[in-house]
C-alpha beads as a LAMMPS data file, in Angstrom:
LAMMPS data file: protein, C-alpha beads

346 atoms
345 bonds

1 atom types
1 bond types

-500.0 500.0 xlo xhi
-500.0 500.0 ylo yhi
-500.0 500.0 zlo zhi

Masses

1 110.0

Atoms # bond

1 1 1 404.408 -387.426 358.758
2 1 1 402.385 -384.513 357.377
3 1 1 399.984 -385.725 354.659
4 1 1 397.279 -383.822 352.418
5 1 1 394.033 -385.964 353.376
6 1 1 390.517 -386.532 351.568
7 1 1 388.706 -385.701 354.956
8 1 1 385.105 -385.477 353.301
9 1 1 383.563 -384.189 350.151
10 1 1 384.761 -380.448 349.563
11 1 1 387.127 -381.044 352.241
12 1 1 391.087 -381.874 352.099
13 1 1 393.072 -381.300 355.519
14 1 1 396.960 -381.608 356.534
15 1 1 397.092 -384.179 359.129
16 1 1 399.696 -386.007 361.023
17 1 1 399.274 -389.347 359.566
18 1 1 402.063 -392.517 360.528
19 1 1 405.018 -393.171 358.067
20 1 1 404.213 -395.595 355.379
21 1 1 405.050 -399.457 355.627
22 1 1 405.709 -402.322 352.977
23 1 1 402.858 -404.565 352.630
24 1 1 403.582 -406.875 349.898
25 1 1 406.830 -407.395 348.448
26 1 1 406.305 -405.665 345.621
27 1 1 406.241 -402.396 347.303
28 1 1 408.775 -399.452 347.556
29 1 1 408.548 -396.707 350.252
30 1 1 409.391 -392.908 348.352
31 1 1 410.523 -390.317 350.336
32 1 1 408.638 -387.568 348.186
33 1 1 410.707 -384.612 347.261
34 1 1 408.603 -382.848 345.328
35 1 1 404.887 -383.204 344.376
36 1 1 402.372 -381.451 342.351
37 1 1 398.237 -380.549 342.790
38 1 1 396.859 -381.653 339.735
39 1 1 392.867 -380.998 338.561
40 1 1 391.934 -384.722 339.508
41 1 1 392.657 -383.918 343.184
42 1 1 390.134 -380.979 342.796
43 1 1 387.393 -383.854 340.640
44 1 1 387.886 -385.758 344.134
45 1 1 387.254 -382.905 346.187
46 1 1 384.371 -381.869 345.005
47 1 1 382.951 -385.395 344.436
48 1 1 383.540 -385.975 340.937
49 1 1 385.680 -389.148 341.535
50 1 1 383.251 -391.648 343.516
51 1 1 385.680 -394.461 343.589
52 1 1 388.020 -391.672 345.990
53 1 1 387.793 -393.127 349.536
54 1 1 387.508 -390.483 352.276
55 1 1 390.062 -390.472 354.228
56 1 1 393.184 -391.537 351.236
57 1 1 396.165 -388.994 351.100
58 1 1 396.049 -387.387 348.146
59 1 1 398.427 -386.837 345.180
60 1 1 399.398 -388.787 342.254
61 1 1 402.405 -386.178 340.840
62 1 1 405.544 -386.956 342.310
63 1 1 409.331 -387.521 342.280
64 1 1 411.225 -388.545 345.155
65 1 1 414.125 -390.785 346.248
66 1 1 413.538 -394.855 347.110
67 1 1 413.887 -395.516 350.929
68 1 1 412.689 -399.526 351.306
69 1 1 412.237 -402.197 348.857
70 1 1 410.269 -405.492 349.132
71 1 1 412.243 -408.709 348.394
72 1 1 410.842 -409.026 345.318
73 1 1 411.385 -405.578 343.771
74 1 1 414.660 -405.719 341.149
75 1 1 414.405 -402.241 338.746
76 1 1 414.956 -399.569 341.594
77 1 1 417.187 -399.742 345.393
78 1 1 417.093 -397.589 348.225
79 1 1 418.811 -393.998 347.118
80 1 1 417.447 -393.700 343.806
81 1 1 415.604 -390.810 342.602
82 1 1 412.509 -391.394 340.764
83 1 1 409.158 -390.684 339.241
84 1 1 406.276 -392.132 340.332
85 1 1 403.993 -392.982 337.862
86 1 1 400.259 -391.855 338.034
87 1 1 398.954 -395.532 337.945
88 1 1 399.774 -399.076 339.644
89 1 1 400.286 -402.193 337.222
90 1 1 401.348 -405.527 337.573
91 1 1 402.828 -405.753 334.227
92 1 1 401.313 -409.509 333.862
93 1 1 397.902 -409.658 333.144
94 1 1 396.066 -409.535 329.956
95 1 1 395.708 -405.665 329.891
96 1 1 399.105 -404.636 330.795
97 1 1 400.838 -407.765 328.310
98 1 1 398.745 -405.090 325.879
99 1 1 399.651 -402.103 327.377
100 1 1 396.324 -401.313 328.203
101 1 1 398.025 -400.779 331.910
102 1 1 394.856 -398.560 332.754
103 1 1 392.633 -401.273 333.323
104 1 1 395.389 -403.708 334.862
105 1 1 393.474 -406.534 336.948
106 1 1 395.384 -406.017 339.819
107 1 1 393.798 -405.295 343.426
108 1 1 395.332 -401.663 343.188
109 1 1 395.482 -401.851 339.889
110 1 1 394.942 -398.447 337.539
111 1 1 394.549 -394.907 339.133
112 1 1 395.001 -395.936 342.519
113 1 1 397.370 -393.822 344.334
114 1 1 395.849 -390.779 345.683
115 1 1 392.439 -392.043 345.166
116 1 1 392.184 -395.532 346.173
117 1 1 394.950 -395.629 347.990
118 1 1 397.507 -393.298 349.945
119 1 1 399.456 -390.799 347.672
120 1 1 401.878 -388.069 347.286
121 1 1 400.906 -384.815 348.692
122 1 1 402.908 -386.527 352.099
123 1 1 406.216 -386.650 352.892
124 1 1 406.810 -390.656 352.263
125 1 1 404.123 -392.510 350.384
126 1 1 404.358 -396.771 349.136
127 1 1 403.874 -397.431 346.008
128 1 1 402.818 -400.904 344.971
129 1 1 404.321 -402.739 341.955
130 1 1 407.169 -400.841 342.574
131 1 1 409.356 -402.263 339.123
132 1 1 406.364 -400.972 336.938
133 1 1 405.513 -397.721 338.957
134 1 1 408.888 -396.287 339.777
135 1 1 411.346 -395.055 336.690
136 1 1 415.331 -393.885 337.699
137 1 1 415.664 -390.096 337.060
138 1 1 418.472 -389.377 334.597
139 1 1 421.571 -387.478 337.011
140 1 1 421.188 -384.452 334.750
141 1 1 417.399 -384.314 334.829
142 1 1 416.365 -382.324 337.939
143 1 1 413.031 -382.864 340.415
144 1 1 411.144 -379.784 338.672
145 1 1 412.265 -381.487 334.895
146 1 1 410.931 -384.737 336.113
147 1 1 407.906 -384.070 338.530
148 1 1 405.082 -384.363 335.498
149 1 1 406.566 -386.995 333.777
150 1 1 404.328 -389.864 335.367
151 1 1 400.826 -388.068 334.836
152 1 1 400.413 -384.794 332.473
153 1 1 403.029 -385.808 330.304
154 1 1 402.502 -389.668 330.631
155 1 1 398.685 -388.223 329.338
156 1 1 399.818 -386.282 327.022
157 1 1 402.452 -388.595 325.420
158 1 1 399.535 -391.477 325.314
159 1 1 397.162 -388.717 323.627
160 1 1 399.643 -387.937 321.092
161 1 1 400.611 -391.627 320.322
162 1 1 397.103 -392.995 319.751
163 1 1 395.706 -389.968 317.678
164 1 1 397.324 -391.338 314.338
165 1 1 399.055 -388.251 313.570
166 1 1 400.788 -387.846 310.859
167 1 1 403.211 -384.966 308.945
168 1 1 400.839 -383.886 306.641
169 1 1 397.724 -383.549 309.738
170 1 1 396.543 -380.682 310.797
171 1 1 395.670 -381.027 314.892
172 1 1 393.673 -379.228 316.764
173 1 1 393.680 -378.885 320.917
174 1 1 390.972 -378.079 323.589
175 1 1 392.129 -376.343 325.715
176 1 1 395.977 -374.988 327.260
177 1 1 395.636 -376.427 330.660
178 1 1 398.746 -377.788 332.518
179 1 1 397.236 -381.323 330.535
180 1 1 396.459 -379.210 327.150
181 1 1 400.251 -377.875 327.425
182 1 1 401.677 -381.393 328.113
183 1 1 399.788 -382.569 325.133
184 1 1 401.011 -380.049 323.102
185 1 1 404.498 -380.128 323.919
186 1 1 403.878 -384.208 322.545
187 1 1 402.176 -383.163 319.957
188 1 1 405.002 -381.230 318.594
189 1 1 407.319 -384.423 318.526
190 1 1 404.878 -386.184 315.916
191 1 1 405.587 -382.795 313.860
192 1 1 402.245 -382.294 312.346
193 1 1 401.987 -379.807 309.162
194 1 1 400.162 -377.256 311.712
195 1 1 398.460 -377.415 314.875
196 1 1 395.768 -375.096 316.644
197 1 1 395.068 -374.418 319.777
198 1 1 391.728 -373.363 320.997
199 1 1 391.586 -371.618 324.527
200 1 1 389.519 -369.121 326.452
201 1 1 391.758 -367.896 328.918
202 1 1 394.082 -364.998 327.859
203 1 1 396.472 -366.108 330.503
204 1 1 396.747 -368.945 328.634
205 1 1 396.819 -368.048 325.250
206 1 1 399.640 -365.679 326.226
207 1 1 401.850 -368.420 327.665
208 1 1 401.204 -370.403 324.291
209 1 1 402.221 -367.575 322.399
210 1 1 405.259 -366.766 323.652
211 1 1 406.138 -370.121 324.293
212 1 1 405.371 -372.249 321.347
213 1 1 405.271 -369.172 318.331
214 1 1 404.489 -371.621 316.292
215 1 1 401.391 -372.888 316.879
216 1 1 397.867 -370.958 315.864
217 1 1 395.825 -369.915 318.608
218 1 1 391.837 -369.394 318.960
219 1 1 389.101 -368.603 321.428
220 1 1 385.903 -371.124 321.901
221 1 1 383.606 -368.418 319.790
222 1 1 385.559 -368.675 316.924
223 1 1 387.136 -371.833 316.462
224 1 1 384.608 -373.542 314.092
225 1 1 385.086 -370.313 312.128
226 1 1 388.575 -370.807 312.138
227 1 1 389.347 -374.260 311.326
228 1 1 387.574 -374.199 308.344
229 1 1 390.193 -371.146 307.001
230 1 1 392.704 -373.354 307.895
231 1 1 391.956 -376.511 306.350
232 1 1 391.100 -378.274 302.991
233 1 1 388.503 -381.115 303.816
234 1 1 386.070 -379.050 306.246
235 1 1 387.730 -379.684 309.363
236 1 1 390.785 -381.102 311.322
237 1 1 392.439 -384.274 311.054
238 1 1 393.154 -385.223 314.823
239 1 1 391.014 -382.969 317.247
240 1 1 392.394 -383.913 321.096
241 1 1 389.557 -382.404 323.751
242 1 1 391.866 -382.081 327.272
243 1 1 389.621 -378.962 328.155
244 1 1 386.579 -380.842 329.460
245 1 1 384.251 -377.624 329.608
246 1 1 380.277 -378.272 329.269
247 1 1 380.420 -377.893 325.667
248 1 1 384.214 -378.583 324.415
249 1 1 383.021 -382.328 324.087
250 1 1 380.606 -380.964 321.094
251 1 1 382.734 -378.742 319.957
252 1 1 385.548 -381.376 319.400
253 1 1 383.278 -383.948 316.910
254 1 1 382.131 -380.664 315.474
255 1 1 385.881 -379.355 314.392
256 1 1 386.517 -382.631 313.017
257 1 1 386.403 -383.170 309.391
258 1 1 384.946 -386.246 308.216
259 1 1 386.370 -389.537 308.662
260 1 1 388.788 -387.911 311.032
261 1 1 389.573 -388.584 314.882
262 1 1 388.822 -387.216 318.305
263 1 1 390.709 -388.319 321.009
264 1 1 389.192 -387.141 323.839
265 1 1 391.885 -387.216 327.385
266 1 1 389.512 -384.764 329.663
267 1 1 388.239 -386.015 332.583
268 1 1 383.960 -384.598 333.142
269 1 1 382.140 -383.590 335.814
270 1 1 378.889 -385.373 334.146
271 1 1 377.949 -387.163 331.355
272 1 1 378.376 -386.249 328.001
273 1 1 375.929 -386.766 324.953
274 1 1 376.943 -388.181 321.535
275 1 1 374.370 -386.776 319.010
276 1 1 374.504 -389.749 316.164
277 1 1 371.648 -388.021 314.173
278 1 1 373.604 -384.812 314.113
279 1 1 376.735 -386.881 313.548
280 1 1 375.297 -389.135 310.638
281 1 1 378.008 -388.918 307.765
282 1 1 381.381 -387.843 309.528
283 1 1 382.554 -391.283 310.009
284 1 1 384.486 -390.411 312.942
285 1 1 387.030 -392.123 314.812
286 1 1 386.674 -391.507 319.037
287 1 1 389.398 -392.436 320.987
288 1 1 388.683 -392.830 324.898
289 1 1 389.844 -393.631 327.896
290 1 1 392.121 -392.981 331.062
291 1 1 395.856 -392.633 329.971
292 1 1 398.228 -395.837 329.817
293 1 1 401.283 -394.458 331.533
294 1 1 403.936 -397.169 330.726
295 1 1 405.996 -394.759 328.358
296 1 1 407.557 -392.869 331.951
297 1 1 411.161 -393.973 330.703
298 1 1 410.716 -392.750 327.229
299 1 1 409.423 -389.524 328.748
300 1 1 412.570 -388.934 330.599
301 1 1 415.055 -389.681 328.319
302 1 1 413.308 -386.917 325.432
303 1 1 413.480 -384.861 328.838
304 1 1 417.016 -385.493 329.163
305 1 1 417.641 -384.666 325.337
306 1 1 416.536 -381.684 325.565
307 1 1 413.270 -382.566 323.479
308 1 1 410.408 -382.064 326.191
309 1 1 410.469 -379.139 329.366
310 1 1 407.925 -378.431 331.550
311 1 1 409.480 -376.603 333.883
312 1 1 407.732 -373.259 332.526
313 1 1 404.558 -374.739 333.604
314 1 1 405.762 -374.528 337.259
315 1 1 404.843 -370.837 337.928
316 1 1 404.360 -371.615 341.947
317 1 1 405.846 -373.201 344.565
318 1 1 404.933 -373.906 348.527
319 1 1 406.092 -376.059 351.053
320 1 1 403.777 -378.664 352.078
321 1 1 402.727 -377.166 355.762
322 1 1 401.026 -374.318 353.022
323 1 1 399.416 -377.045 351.061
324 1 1 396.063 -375.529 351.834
325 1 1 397.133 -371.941 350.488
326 1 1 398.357 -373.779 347.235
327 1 1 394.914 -375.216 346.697
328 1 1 393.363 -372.313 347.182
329 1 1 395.220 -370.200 344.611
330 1 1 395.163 -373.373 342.042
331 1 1 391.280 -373.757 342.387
332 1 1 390.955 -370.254 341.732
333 1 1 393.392 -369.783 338.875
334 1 1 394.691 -366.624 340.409
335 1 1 398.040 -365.216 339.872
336 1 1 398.884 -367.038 336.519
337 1 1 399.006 -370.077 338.218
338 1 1 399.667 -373.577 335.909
339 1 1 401.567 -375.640 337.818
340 1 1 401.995 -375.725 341.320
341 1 1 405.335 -377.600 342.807
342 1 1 404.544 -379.012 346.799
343 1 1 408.641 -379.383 348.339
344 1 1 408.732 -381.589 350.763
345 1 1 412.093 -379.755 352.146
346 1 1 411.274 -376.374 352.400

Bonds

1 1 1 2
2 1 2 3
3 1 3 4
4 1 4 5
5 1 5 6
6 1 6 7
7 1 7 8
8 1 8 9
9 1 9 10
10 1 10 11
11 1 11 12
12 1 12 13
13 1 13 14
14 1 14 15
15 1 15 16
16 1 16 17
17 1 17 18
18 1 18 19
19 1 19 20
20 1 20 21
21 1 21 22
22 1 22 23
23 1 23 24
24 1 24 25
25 1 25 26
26 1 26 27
27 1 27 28
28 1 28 29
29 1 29 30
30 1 30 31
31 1 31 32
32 1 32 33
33 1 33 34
34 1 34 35
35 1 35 36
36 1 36 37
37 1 37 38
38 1 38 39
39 1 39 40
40 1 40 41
41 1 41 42
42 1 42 43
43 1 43 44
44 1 44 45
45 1 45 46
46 1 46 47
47 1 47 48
48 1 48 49
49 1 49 50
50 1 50 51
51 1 51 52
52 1 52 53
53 1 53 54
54 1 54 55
55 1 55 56
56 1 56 57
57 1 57 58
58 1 58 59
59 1 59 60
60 1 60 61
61 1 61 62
62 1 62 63
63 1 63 64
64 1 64 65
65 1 65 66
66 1 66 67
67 1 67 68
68 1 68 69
69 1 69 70
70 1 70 71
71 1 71 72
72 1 72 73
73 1 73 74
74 1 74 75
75 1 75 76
76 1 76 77
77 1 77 78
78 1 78 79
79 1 79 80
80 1 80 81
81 1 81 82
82 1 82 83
83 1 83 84
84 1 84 85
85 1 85 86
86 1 86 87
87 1 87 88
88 1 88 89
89 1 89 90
90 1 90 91
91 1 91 92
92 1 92 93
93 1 93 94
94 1 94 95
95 1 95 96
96 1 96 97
97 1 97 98
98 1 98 99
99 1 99 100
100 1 100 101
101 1 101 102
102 1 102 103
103 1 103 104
104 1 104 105
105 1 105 106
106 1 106 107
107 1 107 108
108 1 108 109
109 1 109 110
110 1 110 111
111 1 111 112
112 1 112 113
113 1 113 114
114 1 114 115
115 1 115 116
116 1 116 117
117 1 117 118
118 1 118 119
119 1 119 120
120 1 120 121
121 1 121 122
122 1 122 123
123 1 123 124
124 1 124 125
125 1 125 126
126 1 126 127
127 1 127 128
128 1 128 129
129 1 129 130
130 1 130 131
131 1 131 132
132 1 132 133
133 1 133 134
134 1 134 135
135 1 135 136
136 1 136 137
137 1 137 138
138 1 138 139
139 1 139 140
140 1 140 141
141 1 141 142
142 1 142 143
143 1 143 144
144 1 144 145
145 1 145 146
146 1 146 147
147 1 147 148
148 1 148 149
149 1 149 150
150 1 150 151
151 1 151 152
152 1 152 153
153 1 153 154
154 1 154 155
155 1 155 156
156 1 156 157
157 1 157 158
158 1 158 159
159 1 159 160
160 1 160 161
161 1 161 162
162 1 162 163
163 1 163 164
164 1 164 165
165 1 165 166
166 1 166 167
167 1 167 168
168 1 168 169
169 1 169 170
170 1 170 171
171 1 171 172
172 1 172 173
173 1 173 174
174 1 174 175
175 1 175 176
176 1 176 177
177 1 177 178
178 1 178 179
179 1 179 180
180 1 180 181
181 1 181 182
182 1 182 183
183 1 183 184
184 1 184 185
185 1 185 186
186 1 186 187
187 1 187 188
188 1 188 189
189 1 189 190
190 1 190 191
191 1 191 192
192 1 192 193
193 1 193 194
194 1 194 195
195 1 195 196
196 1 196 197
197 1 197 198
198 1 198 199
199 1 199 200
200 1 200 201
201 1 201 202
202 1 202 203
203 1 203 204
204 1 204 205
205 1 205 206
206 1 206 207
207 1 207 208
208 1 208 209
209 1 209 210
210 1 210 211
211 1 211 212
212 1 212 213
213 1 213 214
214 1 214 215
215 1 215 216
216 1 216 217
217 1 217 218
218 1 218 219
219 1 219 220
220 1 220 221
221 1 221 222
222 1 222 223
223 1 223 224
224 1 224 225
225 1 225 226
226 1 226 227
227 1 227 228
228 1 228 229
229 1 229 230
230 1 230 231
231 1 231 232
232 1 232 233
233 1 233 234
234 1 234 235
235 1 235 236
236 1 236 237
237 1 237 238
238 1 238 239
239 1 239 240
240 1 240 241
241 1 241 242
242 1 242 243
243 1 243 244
244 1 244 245
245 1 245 246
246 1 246 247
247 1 247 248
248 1 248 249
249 1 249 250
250 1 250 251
251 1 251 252
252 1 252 253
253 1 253 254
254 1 254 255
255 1 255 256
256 1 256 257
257 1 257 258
258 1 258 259
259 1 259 260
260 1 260 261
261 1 261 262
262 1 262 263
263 1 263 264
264 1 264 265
265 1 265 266
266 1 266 267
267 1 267 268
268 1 268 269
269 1 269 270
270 1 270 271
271 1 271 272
272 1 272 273
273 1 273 274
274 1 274 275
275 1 275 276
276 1 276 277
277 1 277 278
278 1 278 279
279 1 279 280
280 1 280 281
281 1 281 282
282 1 282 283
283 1 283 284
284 1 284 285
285 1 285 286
286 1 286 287
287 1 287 288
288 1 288 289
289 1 289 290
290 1 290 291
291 1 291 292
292 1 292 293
293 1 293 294
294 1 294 295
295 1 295 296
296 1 296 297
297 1 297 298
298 1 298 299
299 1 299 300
300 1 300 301
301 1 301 302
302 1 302 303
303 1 303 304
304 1 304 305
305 1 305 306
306 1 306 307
307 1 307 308
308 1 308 309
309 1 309 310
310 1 310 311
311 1 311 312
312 1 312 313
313 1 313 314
314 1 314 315
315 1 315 316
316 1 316 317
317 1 317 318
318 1 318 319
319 1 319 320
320 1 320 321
321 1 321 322
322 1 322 323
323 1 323 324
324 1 324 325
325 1 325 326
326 1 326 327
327 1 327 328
328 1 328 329
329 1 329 330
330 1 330 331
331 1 331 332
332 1 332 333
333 1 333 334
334 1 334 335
335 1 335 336
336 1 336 337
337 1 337 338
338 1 338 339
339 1 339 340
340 1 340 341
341 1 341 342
342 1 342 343
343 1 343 344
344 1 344 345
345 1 345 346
C-alpha cells in the first residue's frame, strides 16, 4: 500500500509500505477513505516532535471504513464507517477512568498514531484500542463532515469545555487556524456574551468574517488596544492561545483580565517563558496540556444536528499519489488553503 512516511528530519516520502496486520486483539484494521495533513505532521517534519520515530507513516486525521477486528474488540465490526480518533487509550487506567485519556498508561498510549506509531496518510492503517479509538459515523454524516472530528474538533471541543465559559464571558482567540476555527465553532456552543478573534492573516480574517458575522475580529498590533474597548474589568474572561506564534503566548496572559483564564491548546516550536514578576497581581488561571479526545461521539452527533460543520474548512483536495504536492501548498499557505482532504479513492 502507498503510505506518507517520516523518512528523516525535513523529509516525508510516499513509499510502498506492506498492508497493516492485527497485533493484539484489541486492534482494528481501517481502510482510510479520507485523511487530512494537519500542522503536527509539519512539527514532526521539521523536528519539533522528538518522540516522532523516523520511519512511522504519518497522519492522525482520518475516517475510513473497519476491515478486521481482534477477538476482543465489541463497539465497531468490519463495514463500519468511522473516525479515528487522534489518540490511543485503554479506557482503564487511572488517567483515562479521569478522562485525562492524554496521558493514558498504555504502551501506545496518547498521541501515538502517526508519530509513534503507523498512521493515516496510507491507504489501511491499525489502530490499537480499537473500542476507545474508533466512533460509528452517523448514515447522514458524510467523510468530509466527519474527517476532523477526532483531532481539530476533538481539540477544540476539549478547549472550549475546560475554559469555564460562561454566558455572560467575553472570549478571546489566538489565532483562525484550521485549530483556531475548530475552537471557535465550539466556542460558539457555550454561547458566550461576545467573542474576539485575533488574527494576522487577511485570508483568514476574511473567512471569519463571512463565516461567523458575529464574532469581532482583530490583528496582533491591536488587540491589547482592543480588548480593553470591549470589556469592563481590563481584559477578557477566557483567552484560548491555538496560534502558537513567538509572541501569542505573551500576548494571551497579557489580554487576560485579572483573575481570569488562559487556556493555552497550541503546540511550540520552543519553550515559552512565564514572566511571574510581570504577572504579579492577575491571579490567573493557565490551563495546559495535549487535548483529551474522548468526546468523538458527542462531536458527531452536534455534527449530525446540524450544530457543528467544518466542511468550509476543506478548501483542497488531492489524491494520495499527490500527497507531496498537498504538503507543499499547506506548508506554504498558498492558495487560501485551510484544510486539505487526502482521498484514498481518487
Amino acid at each position: 500500500m502507498l503510505a506518507c512516511t517520516y523518512s528523516s528530519q525535513g523529509v516525508f516520502t510516499l513509499l510502498n509500505k506492506p498492508k497493516p496486520v492485527l497485533q493484539d486483539s484489541r486492534d482494528a484494521i481501517v481502510r482510510v477513505t479520507l485523511a487530512s495533513i494537519c500542522t503536527s505532521d509539519l512539527h514532526i517534519k521539521h523536528g519539533g516532535v522528538p518522540r516522532a520515530v523516523p520511519g512511522i507513516t504519518v497522519g492522525h486525521e482520518m475516517v475510513g471504513v473497519v476491515e478486521k477486528t481482534g477477538s476482543a474488540v465489541s463497539s465497531v465490526r468490519p463495514g463500519d464507517r468511522v473516525a479515528v480518533n487522534v489518540e490511543t487509550f485503554c479506557g482503564e487506567c487511572f488517567f483515562c477512568r479521569h478522562g485525562w485519556v492524554n496521558n493514558c498508561t498504555d504502551p501506545n498510549g496518547g498521541w501515538a498514531l502517526g508519530c509513534r506509531i503507523d498512521g493515516g496518510q496510507a491507504e489501511y492503517v491499525r489502530v490499537p484500542c480499537a473500542d476507545q479509538g474508533l466512533t460509528p459515523i452517523p448514515d447522514t454524516v458524510s467523510d468530509r463532515q466527519a474527517l476532523f472530528a477526532g483531532d481539530i474538533l476533538a481539540t477544540g471541543y476539549w478547549a472550549a469545555a475546560i475554559s469555564g465559559i460562561q454566558a455572560d464571558s467575553t472570549v478571546l482567540i489566538l489565532g483562525a487556524g484550521p485549530t483556531g476555527i475548530c475552537t471557535l465553532q465550539c466556542v460558539l456552543l457555550k454561547v458566550p456574551e461576545k467573542i474576539i478573534l485575533c488574527e494576522k492573516d487577511p485570508q483568514r480574517l476574511r473567512f471569519i468574517q463571512k463565516h461567523y458575522p458575529q464574532v469581532l475580529t482583530v490583528q496582533p498590533e491591536k488587540v491589547r488596544e482592543f480588548i480593553l474597548s470591549q470589556t469592563l474589568h481590563g481584559g477578557a474572561d477566557v483567552v484560548l492561545e491555538v496560534a502558537g506564534g513567538t509572541d501569542t503566548f505573551q500576548l494571551a496572559w497579557q489580554c487576560a483580565r485579572p483573575n481570569g483564564t488562559v487556556t493555552v491548546v497550541a503546540l511550540y516550536d520552543s519553550p515559552q517563558v512565564l514572566p511571574l514578576p510581570d504577572m504579579y497581581g492577575k491571579n490567573l488561571t493557565f490551563k495546559t496540556g495535549g487535548v483529551d479526545g474522548c468526546r468523538c461521539g458527542n462531536i458527531l452527533s452536534l455534527i449530525e444536528q446540524g450544530q457543528i460543520d467544518t466542511t468550509p474548512l476543506i478548501t483542497h483536495t488531492f489524491p494520495l499519489r499527490e500527497i507531496a504536492k498537498a504538503y507543499d501548498l499547506f506548508e506554504a499557505r498558498r492558495d487560501g488553503v485551510i484544510k486539505i482532504a487526502i482521498d484514498m479513492e481518487a
